[in-house]
Structures are given as C-alpha cells and as structure tokens.
C-alpha positions, 0 to 999 in steps of 0.5 A: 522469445526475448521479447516475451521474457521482457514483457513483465519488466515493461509491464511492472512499471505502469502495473506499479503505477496503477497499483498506487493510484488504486490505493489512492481510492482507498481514503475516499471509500473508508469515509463512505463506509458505514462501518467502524475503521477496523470492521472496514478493514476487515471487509477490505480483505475478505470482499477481496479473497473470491477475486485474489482466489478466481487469480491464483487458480487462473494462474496455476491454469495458465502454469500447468502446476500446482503451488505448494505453499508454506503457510509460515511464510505466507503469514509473515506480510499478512500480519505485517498488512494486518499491522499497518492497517490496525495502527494507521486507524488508530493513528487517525484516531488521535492525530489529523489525517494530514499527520496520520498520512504524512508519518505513514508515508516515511514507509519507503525509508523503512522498505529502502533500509530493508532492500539494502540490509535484507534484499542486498539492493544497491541503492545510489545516492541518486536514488536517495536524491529522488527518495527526499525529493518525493517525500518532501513532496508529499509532506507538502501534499498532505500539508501536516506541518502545521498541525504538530503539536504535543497533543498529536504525539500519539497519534503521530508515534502510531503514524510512525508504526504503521509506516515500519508495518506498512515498510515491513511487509513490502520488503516481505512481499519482495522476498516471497516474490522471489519464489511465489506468484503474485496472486498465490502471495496475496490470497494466502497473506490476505487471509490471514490479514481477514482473520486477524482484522476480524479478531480486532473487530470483534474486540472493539465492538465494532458492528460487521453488516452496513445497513444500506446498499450504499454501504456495501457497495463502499466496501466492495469497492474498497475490497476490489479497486483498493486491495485486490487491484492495488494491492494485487498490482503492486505485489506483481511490480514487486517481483520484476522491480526493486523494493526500494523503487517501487515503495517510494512510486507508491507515493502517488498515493496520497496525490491519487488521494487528494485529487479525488477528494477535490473532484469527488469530495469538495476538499480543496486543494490549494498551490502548496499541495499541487506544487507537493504533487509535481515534486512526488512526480519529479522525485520518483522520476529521478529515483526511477532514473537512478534504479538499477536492475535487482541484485537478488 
C-alpha cells in the first residue's frame, strides 16, 4: 500500500519537468500562428477544453465520484492565466521578446513570496541560493541585458505584470490543489480563460479563423502540447510538490525555448546562453535539494 500512496510523489517531479518543457514549445507555436497574439491565446485554450473535459471525466470514472465544483474559486486562476497571457503579448509588443521573456521569468519570486505568506511553506536560504541561481541563469539565457533602455519601460513594466499574473495563478492553483484534481482545476479555470480571451479578441479586432491547414495545425499543437499537457502537467506536480519549488523548475522553459528555436528555427544560440542553460539546471537542482516536503 506504501508504495501505491508514494507513487504521485515520485511521479510529480518528472511530471513537473515535462510539464516545463511542454510550454517551451509554446513560443515556437505562436510564431507559427497565423492569428494575432490575443485571438492565438484564446484558440490555446479552447482547442484544449475537449482533452482537459476527456481528463476530468476519466478521473471522475477512475474515482467512482463525482466533484461538486465551486465556480467562484475556479475563476480566481482562470483570470489570473487570462492576465498573464494578455500582458505577456502586450509585453512583447513594446519590448524585445528577450525582455518580455526575462521580466516574465521573475514569476517564481511572486509564486516564493506566496507560498510563504499564503501557503505557509518554508522556504530556506538554501533554497533562495537555488532561486538566484536559476534566474540568473535564465537572465543569461535569454540574453535581455543589453537591450534595456528608456524605450523598453513599457514593455518591460508589462513584462513585470505578466510575471505577478503568471505568480499569482500558480499560487492559486496550489491552493485548489488542495481540494481539487488536477484535471477538474484545469477545464473549469480554462474556460473561463477561453471566454475571457476571446471578449480580447473580439475587442482588438483581431481575426478568429487561420486561412490554411498549417495554421491550425499550429494552433492544435499549441492547445494540446502547450496548454493541455504543459499546463495539465504542471497543475498535477503542484498538488504533490511546493509551489515555490515547482515555479522556479518552471524555468526550464525558456531553455526548452531556445533549444528549439536553434534546432528548429535557425536562431543561434551562442556560449552565454548555453552557459544560462547549465546554471537554470544547477539552480533548480540546488533548490530542489533544499525543498522540503509541503507544510500545507
């Protein structure tokens, strides 16, 4: 019996991982949309409701219950994901993507705060050492440093915003966590992210149908490797691992990112930021050394 009870814990790591990697896609998709940014957004989600609905009723199944669910609470992290990508177009908008990509990336210092003032987690010094580690490593990564400027404010104070979105709703997943399956988080706050998004979309004008089969088949992927996968990934590490922990492994995002825009996209990726890369890996290795089991 010990060992079934155990399972999910061993599982939630390399679910959290490949939950990380899973979002790295996510850059190289949107490039390959056909749409706008915010009517991309909103085809992320709603591709993605039929596979998180076909999960939340397999679970149900495999549980022999049913879930009430409060939609009030469901609609917290749907709003707060709604948020994080509104402002993270924007953010790209006015700023450089490396900008855009470094301010999002101060997210785990929003989800860190939260799990220790909301969450009650203990968090180390140790564990801090590991959290300046990998951000400083993916600031290298991303290589943003050298196009700051006055002219970037902008974009760079929504970059900002997008993190305390992007902060905000991993803490508020965290919690649900406490009383909801994974699946049963992400349909319900899902749709109400699709409805929100697509109020956006229909504000900024932006067209809803791509004109070609490669467009949709960007935005299936999008939906199902990126949202559905990635994002399903990560809500289920949360329930077995510490908030804090698990937004800072969330930082193998941007080196999934820039893997794959060398591999796939031509984009060159020189010695600083494969020197970035290792330190995100040394950081979270350290921070996951320094976690200790949940306290809530």
């Amino acid at each position: 019996m010990s060992s079934v009870a155990e399972q999910p814990q061993r599982l939630a790591l390399p679910a959290l991982l490949a939950g990380g990697i899973a979002i790295g896609f996510s850059p190289i998709f949107v490039r390959l949309s056909e749409l706008g940014p915010v009517a991309t957004g909103f085809h992320r989600l709603f591709l993605a409701l039929p596979l998180l609905w076909l999960w939340m009723h397999w679970e149900a199944r495999v549980a022999r219950e049913a879930t009430k669910v409060e939609w009030l609470p469901m609609a917290v992290p749907g709003a707060l994901f709604a948020g994080d990508i509104f402002f993270w177009h924007w953010s790209i908008t006015y700023t450089t993507v490396a900008n855009a990509t470094l301010f999002a990336n101060l997210a785990p210092v929003v989800v860190t705060f939260g799990a220790w003032f909301y969450l009650r987690e203990h968090i180390s010094f140790r564990f801090l050492v590991g959290m300046a580690l990998a951000m400083g490593g993916a600031a290298l990564l991303v290589n943003a440093s050298a196009a700051l400027g006055t002219r970037f404010v902008l974009g760079d104070v929504l970059g900002l915003v997008t993190a305390c979105f992007f902060g905000s709703y991993v803490v508020a997943v965290a919690r649900l966590r406490d009383r909801y399956a994974a699946s049963t988080i992400m349909f319900y706050s899902s749709a109400v992210t699709c409805v929100l998004l697509l109020a956006a979309t229909l504000v900024s004008g932006e067209g809803l149908v791509p004109s070609t089969a490669n467009g949709w088949i960007a935005l299936l992927a999008l939906a199902w490797i990126s949202q559905a996968m990635g994002q399903g990934l990560i809500a289920y590490a949360l329930g077995h691992l510490p908030a804090s922990f698990s937004a800072l492994a969330i930082l193998i995002e941007p080196l999934t990112a820039a893997i794959l825009g060398w591999v796939w996209l031509g984009e060159a990726l020189g010695m600083p930021q494969a020197v970035g890369g290792a330190i995100v890996l040394a950081g979270i290795t350290v921070a996951h050394r320094a976690s200790g089991p949940m306290a809530r």
